[in-house]
N, C-alpha and C positions, 0 to 999 in steps of 0.2 A: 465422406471423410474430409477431413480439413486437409488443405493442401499446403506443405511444408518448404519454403524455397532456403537452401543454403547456398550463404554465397562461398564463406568460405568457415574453417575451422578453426578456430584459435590455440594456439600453443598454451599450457599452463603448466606451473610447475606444482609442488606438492599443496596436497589439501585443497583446493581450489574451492570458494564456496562460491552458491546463486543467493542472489535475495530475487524474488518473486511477488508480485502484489497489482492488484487491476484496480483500477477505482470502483470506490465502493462510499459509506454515507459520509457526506460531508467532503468528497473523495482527499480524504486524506491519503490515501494509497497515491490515487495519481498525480497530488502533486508531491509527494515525498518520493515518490520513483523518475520524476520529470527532474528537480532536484541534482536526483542521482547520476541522472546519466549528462545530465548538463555541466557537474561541476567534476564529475570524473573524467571528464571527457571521454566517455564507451562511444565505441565502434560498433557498427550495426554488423552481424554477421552473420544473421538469419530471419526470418519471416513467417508466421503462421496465418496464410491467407483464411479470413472471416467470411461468413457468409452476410455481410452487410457492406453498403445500403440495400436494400431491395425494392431500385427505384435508379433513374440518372438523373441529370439535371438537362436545361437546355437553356439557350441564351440564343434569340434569331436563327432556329432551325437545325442551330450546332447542341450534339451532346455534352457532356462533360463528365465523368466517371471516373471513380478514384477508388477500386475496392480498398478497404479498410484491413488492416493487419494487426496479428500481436508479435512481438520484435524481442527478439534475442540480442545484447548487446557484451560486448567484455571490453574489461581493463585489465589488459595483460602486467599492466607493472603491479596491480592490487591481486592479480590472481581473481578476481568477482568477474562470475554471470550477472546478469542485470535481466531482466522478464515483465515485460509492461505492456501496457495494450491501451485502447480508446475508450472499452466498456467491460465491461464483469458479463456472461453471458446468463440470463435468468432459463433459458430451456435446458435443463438436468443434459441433453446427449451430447448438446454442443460443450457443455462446462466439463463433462469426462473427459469429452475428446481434447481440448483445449489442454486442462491439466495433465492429461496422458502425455501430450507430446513435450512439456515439461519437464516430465521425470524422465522420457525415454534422451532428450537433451542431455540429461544433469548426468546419468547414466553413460550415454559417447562420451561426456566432458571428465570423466569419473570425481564429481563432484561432493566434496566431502559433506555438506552441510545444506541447506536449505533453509533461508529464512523470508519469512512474510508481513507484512505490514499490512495495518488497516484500522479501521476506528470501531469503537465501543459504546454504545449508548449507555449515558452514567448509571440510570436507575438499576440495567441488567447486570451491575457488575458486584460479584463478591471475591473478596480476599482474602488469602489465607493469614495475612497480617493486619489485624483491626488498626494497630498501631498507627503503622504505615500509612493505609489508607486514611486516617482521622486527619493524618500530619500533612499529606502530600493534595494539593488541590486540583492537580492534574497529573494522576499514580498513570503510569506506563504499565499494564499488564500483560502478563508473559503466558504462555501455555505451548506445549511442547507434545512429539509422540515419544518421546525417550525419559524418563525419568530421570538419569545419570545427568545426560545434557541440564535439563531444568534445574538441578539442582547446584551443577557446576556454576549455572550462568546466572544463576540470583545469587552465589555465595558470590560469585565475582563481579557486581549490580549490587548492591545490599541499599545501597542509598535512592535507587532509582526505579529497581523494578518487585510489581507485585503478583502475587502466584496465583492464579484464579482458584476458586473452590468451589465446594457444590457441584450441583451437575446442571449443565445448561448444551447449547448447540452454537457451532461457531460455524455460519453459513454461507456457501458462496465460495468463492474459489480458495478465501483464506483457509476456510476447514478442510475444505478438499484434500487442498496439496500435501498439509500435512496427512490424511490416510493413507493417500497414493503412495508417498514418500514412505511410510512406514512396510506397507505392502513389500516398496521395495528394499528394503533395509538398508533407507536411506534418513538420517536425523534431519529434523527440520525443527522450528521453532516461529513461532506467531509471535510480535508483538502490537499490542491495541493501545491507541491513543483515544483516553475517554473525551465524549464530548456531551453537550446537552443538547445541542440541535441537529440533527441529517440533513436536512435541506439547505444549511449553510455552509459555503465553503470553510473551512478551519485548517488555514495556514499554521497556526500556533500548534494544535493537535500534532500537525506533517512535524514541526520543528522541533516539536519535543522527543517523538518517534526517534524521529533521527539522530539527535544527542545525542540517545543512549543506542543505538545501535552503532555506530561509529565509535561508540566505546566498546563494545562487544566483539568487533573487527579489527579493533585496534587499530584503525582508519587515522592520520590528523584532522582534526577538529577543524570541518569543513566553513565559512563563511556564511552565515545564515541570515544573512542582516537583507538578504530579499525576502524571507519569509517575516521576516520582524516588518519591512514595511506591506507586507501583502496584510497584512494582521490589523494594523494599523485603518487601513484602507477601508477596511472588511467592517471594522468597528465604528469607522465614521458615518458608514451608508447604513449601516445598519441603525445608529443613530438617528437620520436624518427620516427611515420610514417609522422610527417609534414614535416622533415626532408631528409628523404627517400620520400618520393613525389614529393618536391622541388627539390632536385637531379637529381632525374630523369627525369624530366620536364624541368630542366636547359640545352643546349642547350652547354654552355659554361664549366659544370662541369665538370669533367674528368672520369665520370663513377664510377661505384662501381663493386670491383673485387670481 
């Protein structure tokens, strides 16, 4: 079993929600949850010790060891849970247990709402709004365990968020949490920021996420302009090996000394 350390319990007043989210492709999760907790200033108030590394380190005969955790944090003047972690766990018993202690959190905290962050890979996505999706070049989509909720929260979203269709599987702890949560007759709601690459980090993805969920929470409209230059950065390197690729591949260039 995962071992749970609470330091201490935080007071909240009515409706209290959590956003939850572990890094996941492109980890737009973990850095829209890093973000969070950085610019709300959340307080650590609890710990889910991980079964990782499974290994230490050593430096001249000395160990060094630092088990890894996933962290519960709150902002008592926002009323918000915060739930973030180092890595998404891919072994099915660890990711129950992981999520389990989650909901049984949200539950002590009597937590009215539950919401998740993560990214989308473009090609998998369909919407229930052709419209929308034709017009929006990075559509924020939404998927819910409650009907009512989804319905309220794109009528109150109509410019920003799009309702998935079809039937597909949303995997890893973002789908999870919403079962769990419903299990417990607790609403939760998923929002995906689409990208076209996983293996790139996608700050702009995390920043548009974020946008429209700070509208959803009625949050103010946090400062984003380090995700604008993480974006920035990201586009320039990324530049610089298309570059060097092509080069290299070119046939006619004259090499790089």
């Amino acid at each position: 079993m995962e071992q749970l350390k609470i330091y201490y319990m935080p007071k909240l007043s009515n409706a209290p929600s959590m956003i939850a989210a572990l890094p996941d492709m492109g980890n737009v999760a973990g850095i829209g949850m890093n973000f969070l907790v950085k610019k709300l200033n959340a307080k650590l108030f609890a710990e889910i010790y991980a079964y990782w590394p499974p290994y230490v380190s050593y430096n001249n005969g000395l160990i060094d060891y630092k088990q890894t955790s996933y962290k519960f944090y709150c902002t008592t003047s926002k009323d918000i849970i915060l739930f973030t972690g180092d890595f998404n766990p891919s072994d099915p018993i660890r990711l129950y247990q992981i999520t389990n202690e989650v909901i049984k959190m949200a539950e002590k905290l009597t937590i009215n709402k539950i919401y998740s962050i993560g990214a989308a890979l473009k090609q998998n996505m369909i919407s229930t709004n052709a419209s929308a999706n034709a017009s929006s070049i990075n559509p924020i989509y939404v998927i819910s365990n409650n009907s009512s909720i989804l319905e309220i929260t794109k009528q109150q979203n109509k410019n920003n968020l799009v309702v998935l269709a079809g039937e597909g599987q949303v995997v890893g702890f973002n789908g999870l949490i919403l079962g769990l949560a419903k299990n417990q007759g607790i609403d939760a709601l998923c929002l995906l920021s689409e990208i076209d690459n996983p293996n790139i980090i996608q700050p702009k993805a995390a920043q548009l996420i974020l946008s429209t969920l700070v509208q959803i929470l009625k949050i103010k409209l946090l400062d984003m302009s380090e995700l604008e230059e993480e974006e920035k950065r990201k586009n320039f390197m990324q530049q610089q090996i298309n570059y060097f690729e092509k080069a290299t591949q070119d046939p006619k260039s004259p090499g790089i000394a």
